[in-house]
N, CA, C and O atoms as CSV, one atom per row, in Angstrom:
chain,resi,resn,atom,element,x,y,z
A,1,UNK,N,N,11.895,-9.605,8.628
A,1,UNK,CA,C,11.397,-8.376,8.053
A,1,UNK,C,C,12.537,-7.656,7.360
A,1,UNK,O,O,13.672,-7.509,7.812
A,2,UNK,N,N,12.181,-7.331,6.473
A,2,UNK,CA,C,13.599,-6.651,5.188
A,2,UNK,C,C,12.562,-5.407,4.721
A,2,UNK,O,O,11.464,-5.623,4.208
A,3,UNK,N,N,13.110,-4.058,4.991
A,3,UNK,CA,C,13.118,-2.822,3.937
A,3,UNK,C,C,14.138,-2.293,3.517
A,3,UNK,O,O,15.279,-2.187,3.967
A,4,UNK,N,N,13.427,-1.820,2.220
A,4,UNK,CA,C,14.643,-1.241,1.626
A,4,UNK,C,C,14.055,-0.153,1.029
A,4,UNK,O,O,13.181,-0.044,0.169
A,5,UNK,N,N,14.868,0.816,1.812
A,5,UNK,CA,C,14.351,3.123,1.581
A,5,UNK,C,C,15.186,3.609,0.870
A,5,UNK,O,O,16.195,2.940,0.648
A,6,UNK,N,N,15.056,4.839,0.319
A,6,UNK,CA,C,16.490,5.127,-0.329
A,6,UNK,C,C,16.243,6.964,-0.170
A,6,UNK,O,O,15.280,7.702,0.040
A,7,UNK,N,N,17.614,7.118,-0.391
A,7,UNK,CA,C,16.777,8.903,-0.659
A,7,UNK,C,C,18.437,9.262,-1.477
A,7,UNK,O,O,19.438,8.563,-1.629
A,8,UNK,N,N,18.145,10.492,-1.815
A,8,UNK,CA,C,19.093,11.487,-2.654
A,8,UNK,C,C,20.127,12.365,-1.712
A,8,UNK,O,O,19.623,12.921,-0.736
A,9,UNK,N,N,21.708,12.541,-1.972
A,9,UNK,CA,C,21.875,12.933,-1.141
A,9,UNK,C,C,22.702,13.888,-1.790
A,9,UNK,O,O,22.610,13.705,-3.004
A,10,UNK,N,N,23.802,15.230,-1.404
A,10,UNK,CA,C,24.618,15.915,-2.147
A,10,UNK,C,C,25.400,15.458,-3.000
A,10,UNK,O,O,25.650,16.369,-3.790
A,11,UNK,N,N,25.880,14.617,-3.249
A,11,UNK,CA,C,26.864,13.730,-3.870
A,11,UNK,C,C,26.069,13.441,-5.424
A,11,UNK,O,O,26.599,13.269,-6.521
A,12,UNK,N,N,24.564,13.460,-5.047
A,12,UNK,CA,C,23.894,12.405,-6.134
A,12,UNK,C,C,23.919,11.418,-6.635
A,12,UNK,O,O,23.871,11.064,-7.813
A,13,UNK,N,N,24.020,10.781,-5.455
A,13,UNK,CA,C,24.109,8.853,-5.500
A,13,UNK,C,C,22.558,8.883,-4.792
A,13,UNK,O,O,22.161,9.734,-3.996
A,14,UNK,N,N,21.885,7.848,-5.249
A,14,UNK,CA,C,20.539,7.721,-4.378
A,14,UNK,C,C,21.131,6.358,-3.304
A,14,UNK,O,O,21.327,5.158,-3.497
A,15,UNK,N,N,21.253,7.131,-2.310
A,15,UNK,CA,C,21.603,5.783,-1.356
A,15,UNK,C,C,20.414,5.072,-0.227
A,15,UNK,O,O,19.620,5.824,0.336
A,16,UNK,N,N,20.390,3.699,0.007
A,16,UNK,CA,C,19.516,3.229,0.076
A,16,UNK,C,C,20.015,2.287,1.415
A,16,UNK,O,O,21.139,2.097,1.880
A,17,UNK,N,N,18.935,1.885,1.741
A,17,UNK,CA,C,19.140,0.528,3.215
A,17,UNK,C,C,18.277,-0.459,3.320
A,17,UNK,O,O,17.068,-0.273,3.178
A,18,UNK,N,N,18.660,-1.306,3.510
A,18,UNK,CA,C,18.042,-2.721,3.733
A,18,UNK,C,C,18.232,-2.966,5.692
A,18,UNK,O,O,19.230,-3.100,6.400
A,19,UNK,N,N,16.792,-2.931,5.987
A,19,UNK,CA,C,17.287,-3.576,7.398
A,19,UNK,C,C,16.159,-4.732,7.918
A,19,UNK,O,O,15.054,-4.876,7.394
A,20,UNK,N,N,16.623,-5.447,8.952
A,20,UNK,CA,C,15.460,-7.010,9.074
A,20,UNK,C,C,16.590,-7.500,9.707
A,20,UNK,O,O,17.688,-6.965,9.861
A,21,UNK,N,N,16.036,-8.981,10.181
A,21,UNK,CA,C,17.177,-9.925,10.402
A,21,UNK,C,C,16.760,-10.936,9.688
A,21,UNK,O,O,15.670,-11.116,9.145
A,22,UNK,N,N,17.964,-11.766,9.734
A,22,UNK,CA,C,17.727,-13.136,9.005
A,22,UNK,C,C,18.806,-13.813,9.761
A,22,UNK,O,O,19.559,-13.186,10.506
A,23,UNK,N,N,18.905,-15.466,9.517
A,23,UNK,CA,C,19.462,-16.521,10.220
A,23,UNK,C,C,19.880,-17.370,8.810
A,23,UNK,O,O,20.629,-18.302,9.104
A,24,UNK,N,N,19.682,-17.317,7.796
A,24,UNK,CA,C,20.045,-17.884,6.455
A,24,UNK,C,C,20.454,-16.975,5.302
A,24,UNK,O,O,20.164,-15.831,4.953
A,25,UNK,N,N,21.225,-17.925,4.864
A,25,UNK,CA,C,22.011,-17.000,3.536
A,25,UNK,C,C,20.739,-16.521,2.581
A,25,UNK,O,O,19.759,-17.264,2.534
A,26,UNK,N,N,20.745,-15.449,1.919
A,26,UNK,CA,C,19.958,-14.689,1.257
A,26,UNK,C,C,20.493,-13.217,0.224
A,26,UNK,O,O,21.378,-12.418,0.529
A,27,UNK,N,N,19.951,-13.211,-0.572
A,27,UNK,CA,C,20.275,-11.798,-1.131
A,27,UNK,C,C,19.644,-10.889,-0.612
A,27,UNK,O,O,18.469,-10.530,-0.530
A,28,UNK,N,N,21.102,-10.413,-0.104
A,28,UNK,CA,C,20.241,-8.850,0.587
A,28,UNK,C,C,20.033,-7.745,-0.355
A,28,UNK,O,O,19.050,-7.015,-0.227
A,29,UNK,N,N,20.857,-7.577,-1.254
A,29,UNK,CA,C,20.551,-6.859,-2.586
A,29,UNK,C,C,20.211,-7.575,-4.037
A,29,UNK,O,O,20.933,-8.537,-4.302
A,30,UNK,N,N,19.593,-7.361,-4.631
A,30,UNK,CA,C,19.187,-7.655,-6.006
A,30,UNK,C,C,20.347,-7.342,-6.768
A,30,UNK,O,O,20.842,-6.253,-6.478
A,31,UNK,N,N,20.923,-7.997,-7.670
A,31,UNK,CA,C,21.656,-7.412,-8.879
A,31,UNK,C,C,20.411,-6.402,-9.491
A,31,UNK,O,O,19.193,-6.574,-9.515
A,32,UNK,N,N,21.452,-5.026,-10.077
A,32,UNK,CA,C,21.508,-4.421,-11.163
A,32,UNK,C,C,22.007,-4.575,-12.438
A,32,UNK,O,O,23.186,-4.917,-12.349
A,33,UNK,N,N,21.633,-4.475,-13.634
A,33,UNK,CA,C,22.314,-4.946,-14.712
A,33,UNK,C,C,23.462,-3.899,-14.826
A,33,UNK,O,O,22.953,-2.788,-14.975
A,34,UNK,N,N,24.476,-3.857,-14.816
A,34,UNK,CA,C,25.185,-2.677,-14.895
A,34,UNK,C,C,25.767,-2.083,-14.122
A,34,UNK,O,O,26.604,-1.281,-14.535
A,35,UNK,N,N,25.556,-2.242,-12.698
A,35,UNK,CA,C,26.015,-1.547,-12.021
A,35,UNK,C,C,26.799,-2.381,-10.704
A,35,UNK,O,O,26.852,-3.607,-10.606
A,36,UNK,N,N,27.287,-1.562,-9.896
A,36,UNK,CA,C,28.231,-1.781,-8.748
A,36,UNK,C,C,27.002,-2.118,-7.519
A,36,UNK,O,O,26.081,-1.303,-7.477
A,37,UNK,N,N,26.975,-2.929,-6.831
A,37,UNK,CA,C,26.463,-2.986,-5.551
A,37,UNK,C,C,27.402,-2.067,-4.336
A,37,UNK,O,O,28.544,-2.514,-4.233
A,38,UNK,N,N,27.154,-1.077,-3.574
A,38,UNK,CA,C,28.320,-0.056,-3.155
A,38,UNK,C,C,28.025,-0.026,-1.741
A,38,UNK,O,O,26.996,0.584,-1.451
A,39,UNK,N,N,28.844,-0.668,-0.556
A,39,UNK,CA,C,28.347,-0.903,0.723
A,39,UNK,C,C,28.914,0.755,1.378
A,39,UNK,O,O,29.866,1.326,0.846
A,40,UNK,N,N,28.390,1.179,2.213
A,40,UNK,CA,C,29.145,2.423,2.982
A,40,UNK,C,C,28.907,2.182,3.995
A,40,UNK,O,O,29.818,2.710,4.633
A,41,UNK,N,N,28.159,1.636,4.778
A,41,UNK,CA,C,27.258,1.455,6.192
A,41,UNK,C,C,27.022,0.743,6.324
A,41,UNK,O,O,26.358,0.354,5.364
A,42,UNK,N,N,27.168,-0.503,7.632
A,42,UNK,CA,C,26.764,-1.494,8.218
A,42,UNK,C,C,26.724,-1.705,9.709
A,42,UNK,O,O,27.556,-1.313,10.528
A,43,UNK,N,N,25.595,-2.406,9.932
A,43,UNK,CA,C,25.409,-2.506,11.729
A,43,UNK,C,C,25.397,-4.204,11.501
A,43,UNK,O,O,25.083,-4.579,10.372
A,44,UNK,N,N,25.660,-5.036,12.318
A,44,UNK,CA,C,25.128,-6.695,12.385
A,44,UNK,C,C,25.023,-6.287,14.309
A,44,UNK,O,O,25.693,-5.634,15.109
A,45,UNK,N,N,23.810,-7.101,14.345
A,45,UNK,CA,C,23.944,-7.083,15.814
A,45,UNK,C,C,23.491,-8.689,16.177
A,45,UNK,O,O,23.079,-9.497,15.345
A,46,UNK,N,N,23.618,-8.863,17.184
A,46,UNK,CA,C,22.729,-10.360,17.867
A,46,UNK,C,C,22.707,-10.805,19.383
A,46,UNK,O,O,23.688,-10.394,20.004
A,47,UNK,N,N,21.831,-11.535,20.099
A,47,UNK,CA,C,21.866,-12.010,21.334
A,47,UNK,C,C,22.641,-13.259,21.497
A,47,UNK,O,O,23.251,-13.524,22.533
A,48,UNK,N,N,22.606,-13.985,20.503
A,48,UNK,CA,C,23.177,-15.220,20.074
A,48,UNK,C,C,24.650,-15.318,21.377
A,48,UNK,O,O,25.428,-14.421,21.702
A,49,UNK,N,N,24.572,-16.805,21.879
A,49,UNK,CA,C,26.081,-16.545,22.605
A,49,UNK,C,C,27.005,-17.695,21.520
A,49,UNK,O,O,28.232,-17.601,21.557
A,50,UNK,N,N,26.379,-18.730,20.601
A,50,UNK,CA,C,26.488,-18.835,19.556
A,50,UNK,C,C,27.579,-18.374,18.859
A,50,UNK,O,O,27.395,-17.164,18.990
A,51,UNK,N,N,28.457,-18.466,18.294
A,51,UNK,CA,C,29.478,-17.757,17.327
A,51,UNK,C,C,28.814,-17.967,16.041
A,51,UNK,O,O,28.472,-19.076,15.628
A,52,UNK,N,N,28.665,-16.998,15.502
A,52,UNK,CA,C,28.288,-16.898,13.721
A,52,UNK,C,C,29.372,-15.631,12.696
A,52,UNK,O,O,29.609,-14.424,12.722
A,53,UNK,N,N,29.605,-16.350,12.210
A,53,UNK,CA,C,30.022,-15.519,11.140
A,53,UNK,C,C,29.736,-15.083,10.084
A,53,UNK,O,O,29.794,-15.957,9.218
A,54,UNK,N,N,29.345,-13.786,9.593
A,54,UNK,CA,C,28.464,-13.386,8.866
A,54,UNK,C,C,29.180,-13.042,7.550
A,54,UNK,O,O,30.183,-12.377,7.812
A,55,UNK,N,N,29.035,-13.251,6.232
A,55,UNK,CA,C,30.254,-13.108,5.126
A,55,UNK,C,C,28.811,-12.206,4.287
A,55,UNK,O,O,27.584,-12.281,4.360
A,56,UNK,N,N,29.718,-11.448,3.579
A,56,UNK,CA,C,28.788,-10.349,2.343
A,56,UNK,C,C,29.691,-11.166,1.041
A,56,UNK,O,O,30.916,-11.221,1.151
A,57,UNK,N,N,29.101,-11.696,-0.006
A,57,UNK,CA,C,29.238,-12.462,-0.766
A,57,UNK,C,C,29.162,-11.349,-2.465
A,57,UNK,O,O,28.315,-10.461,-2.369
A,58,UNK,N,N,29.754,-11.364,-3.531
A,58,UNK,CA,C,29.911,-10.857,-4.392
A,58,UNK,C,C,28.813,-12.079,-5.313
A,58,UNK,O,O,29.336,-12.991,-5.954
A,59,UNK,N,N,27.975,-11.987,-5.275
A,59,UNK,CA,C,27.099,-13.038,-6.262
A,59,UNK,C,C,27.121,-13.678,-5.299
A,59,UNK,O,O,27.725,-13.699,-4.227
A,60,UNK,N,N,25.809,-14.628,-6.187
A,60,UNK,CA,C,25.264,-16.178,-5.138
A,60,UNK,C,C,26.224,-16.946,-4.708
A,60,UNK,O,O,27.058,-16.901,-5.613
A,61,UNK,N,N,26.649,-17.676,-3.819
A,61,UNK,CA,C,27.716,-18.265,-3.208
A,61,UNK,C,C,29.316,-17.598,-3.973
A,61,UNK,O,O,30.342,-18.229,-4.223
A,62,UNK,N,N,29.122,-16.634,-4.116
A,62,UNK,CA,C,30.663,-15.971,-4.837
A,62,UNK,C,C,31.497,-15.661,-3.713
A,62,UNK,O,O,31.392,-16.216,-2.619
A,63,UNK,N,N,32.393,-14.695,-4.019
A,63,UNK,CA,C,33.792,-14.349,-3.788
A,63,UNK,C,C,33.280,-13.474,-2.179
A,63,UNK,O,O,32.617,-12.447,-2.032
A,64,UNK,N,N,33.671,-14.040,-1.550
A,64,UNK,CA,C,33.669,-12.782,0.318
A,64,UNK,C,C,34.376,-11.739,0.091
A,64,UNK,O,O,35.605,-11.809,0.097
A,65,UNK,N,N,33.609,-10.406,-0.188
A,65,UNK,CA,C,34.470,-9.220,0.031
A,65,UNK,C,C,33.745,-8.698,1.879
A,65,UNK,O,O,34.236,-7.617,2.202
A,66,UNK,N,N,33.289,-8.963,2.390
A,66,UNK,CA,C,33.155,-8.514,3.970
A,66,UNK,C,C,33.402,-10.018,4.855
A,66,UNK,O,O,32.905,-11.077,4.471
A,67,UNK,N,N,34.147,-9.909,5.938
A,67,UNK,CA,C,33.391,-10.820,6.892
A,67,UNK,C,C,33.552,-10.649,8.444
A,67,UNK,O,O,34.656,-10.468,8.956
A,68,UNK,N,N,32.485,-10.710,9.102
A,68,UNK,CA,C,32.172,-10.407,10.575
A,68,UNK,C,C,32.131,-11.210,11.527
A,68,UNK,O,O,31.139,-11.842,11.161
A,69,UNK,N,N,32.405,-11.638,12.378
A,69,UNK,CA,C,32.509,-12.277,13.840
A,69,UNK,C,C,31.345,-11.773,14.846
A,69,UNK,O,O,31.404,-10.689,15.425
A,70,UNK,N,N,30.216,-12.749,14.990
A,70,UNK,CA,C,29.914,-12.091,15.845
A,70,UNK,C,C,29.452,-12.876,17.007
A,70,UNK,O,O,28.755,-13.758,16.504
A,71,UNK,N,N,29.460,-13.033,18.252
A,71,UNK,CA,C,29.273,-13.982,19.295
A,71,UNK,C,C,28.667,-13.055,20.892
A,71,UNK,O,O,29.342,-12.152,21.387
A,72,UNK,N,N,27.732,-13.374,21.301
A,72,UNK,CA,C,27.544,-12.143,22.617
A,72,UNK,C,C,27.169,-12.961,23.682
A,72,UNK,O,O,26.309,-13.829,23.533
A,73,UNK,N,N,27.986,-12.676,25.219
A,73,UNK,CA,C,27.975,-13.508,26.229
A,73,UNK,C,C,26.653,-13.478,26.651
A,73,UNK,O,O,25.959,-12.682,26.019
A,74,UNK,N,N,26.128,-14.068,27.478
A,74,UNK,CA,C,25.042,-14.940,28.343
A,74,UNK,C,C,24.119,-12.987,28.396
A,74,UNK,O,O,24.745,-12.020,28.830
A,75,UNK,N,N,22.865,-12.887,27.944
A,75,UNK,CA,C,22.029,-11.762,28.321
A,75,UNK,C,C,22.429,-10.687,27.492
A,75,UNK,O,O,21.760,-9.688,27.758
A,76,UNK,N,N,23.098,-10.533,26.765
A,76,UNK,CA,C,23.606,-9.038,26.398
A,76,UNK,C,C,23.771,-9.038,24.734
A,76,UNK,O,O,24.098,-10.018,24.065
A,77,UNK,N,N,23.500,-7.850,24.282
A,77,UNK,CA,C,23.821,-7.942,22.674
A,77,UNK,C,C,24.918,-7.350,22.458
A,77,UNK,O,O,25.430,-6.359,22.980
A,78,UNK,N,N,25.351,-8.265,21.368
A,78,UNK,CA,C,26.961,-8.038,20.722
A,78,UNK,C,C,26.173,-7.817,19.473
A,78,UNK,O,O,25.179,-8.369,19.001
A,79,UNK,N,N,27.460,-6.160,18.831
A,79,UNK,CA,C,27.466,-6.212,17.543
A,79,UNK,C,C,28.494,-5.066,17.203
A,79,UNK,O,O,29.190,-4.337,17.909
A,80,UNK,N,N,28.348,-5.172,16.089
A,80,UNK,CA,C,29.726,-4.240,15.049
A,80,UNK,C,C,29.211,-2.872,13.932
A,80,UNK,O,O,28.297,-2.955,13.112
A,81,UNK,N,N,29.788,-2.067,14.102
A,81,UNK,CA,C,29.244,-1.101,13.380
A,81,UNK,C,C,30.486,-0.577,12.587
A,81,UNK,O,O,31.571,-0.321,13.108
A,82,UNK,N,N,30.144,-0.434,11.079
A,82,UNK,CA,C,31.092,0.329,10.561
A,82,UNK,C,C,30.344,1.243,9.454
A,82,UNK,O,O,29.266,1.035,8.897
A,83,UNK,N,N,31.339,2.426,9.294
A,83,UNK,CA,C,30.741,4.014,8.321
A,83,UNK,C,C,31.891,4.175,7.296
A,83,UNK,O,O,33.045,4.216,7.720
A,84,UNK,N,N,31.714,4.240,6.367
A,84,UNK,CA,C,32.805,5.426,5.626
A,84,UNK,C,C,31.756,6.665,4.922
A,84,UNK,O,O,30.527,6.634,4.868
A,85,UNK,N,N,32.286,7.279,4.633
A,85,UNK,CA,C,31.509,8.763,4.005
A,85,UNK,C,C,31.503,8.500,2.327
A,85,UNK,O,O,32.422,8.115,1.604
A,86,UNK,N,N,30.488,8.760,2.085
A,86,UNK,CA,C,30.008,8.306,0.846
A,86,UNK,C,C,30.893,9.476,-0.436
A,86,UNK,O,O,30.532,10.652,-0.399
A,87,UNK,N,N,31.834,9.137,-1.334
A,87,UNK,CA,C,31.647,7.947,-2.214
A,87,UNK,C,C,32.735,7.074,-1.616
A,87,UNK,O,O,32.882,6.043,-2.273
A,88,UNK,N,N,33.531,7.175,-0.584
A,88,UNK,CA,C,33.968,5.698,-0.185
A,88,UNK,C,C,33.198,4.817,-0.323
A,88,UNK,O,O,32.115,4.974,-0.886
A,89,UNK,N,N,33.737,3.355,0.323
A,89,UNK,CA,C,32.734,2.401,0.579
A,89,UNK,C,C,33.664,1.185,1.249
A,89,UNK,O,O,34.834,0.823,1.128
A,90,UNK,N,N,32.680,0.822,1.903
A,90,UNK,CA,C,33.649,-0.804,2.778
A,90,UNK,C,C,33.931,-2.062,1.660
A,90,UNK,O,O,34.954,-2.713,1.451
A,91,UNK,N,N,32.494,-2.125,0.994
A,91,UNK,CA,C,33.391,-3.186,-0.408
A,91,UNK,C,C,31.748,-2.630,-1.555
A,91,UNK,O,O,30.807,-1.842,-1.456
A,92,UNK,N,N,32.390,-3.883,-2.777
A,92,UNK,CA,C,31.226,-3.388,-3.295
A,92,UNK,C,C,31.536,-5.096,-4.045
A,92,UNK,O,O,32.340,-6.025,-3.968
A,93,UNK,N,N,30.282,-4.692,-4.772
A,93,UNK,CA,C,30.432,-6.483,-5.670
A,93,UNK,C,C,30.934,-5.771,-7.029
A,93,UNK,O,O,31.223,-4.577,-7.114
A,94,UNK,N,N,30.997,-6.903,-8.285
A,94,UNK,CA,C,30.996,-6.474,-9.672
A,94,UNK,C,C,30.227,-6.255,-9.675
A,94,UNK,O,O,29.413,-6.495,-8.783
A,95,UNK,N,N,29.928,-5.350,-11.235
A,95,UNK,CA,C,29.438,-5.221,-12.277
A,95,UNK,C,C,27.944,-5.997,-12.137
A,95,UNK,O,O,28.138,-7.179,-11.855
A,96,UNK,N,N,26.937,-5.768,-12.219
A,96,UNK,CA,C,26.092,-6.408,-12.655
A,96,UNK,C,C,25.537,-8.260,-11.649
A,96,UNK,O,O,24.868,-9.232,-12.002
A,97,UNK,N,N,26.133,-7.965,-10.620
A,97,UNK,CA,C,26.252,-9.063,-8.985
A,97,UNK,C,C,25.254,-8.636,-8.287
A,97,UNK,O,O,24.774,-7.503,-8.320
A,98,UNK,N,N,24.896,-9.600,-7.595
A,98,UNK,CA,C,24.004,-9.025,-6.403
A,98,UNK,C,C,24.881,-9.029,-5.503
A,98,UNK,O,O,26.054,-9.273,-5.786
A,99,UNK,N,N,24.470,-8.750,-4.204
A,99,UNK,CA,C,25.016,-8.549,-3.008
A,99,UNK,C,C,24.348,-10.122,-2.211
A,99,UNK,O,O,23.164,-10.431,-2.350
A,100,UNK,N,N,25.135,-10.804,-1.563
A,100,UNK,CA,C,23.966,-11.658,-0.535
A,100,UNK,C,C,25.042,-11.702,0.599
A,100,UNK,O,O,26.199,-11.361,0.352
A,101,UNK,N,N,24.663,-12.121,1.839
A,101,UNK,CA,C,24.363,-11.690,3.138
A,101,UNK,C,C,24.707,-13.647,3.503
A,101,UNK,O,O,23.755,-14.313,3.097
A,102,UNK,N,N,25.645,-14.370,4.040
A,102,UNK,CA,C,25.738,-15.762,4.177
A,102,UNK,C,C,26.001,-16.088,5.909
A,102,UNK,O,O,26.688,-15.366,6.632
A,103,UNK,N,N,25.486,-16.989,6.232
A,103,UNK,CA,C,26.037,-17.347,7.771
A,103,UNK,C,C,26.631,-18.640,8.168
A,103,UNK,O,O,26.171,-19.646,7.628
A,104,UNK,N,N,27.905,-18.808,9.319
A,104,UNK,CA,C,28.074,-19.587,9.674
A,104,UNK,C,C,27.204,-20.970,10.434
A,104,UNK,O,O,27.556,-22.140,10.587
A,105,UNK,N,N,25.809,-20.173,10.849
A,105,UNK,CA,C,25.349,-20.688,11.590
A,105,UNK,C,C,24.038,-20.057,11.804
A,105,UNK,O,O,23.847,-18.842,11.850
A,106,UNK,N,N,22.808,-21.329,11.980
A,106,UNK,CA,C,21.303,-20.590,12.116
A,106,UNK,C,C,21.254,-19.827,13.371
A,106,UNK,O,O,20.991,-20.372,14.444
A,107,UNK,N,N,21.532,-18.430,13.237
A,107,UNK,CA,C,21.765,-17.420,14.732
A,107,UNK,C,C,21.203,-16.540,13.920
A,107,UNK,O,O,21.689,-16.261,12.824
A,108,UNK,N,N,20.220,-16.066,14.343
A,108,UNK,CA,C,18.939,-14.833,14.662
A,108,UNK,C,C,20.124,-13.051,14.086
A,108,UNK,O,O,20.522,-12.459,15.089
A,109,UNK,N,N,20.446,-12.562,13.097
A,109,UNK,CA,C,21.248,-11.502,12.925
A,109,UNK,C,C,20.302,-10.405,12.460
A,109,UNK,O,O,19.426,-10.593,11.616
A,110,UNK,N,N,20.638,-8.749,13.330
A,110,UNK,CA,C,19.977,-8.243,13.493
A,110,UNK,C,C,20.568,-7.172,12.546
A,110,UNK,O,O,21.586,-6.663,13.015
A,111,UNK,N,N,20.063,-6.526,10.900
A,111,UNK,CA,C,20.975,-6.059,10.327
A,111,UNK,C,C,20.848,-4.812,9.639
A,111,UNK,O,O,19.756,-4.868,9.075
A,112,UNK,N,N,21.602,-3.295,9.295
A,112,UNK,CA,C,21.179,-2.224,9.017
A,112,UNK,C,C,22.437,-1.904,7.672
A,112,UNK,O,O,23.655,-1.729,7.727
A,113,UNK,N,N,21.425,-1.936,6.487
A,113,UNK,CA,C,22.862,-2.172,5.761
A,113,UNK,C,C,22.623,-1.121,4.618
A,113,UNK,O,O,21.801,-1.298,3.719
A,114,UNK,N,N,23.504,0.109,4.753
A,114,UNK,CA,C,23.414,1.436,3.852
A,114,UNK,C,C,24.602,1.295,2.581
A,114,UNK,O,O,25.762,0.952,2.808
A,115,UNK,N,N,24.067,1.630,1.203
A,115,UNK,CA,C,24.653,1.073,-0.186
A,115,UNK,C,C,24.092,2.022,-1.298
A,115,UNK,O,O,22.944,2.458,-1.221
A,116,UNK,N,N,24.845,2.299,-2.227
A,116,UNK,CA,C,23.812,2.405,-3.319
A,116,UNK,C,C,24.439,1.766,-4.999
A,116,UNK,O,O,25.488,1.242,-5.374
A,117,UNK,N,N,23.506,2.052,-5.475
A,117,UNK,CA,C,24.073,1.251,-7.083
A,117,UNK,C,C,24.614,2.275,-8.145
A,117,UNK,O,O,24.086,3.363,-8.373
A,118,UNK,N,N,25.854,1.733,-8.830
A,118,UNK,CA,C,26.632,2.830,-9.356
A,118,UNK,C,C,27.058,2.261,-10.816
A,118,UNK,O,O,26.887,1.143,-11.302
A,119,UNK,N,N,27.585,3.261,-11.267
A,119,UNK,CA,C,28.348,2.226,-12.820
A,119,UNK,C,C,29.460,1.455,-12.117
A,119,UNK,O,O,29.883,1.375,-10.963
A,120,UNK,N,N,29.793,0.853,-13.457
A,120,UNK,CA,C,31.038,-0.090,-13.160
A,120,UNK,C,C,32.735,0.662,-13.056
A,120,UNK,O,O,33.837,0.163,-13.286
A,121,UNK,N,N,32.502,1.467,-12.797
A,121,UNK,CA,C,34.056,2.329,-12.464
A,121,UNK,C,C,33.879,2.463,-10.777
A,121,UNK,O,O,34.753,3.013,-10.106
């Protein structure tokens, strides 16, 4: 299951989230023609005891600007959370890239991922 909400915020970036899980590489964002894919917010969670590593990809099999570790012992969920305050951001793709979402391994990832789309500066 994947949505993606968005709303307006002081800044006037419309920032937006994608959340669902998935176990296969996929675009979690669509390219924009023009614009920046702009990460600020991310959760990955999982039950998995499994090791997977989860990479945020600059285009379809492109360049890793994120990558996550994630592995959780016998019963319990492991996961990672990171924030910066918007207009920071943890990474972003080029120009006119989608964003996709790749895994080490078919493990069940549970994911909350806040972004929005910007020019190319």
């Amino acid at each position: 299951m994947d949505q993606d909400q968005g709303n307006v915020v002081g800044d006037g970036k419309t920032q937006k989230r994608k959340t669902g899980s998935a176990s296969v590489t996929f675009a979690i964002v669509p390219a924009v023609t023009g614009k920046k894919i702009k990460v600020y917010s991310l959760s990955l969670m999982t039950t998995s005891t499994v090791a997977v590593t989860v990479e945020f990809k600059d285009g379809a099999a492109g360049t890793v600007i994120g990558t996550y570790l994630l592995q959780a012992p016998t019963s319990v969920m492991a996961g990672i959370t990171e924030n910066v305050t918007v207009p920071s951001r943890l990474f972003e793709t080029t120009a006119g890239n989608l964003l996709e979402m790749a895994f080490s391994a078919a493990v069940v990832v549970v994911y909350n991922v806040r972004y929005w789309d910007d020019d190319a500066t």
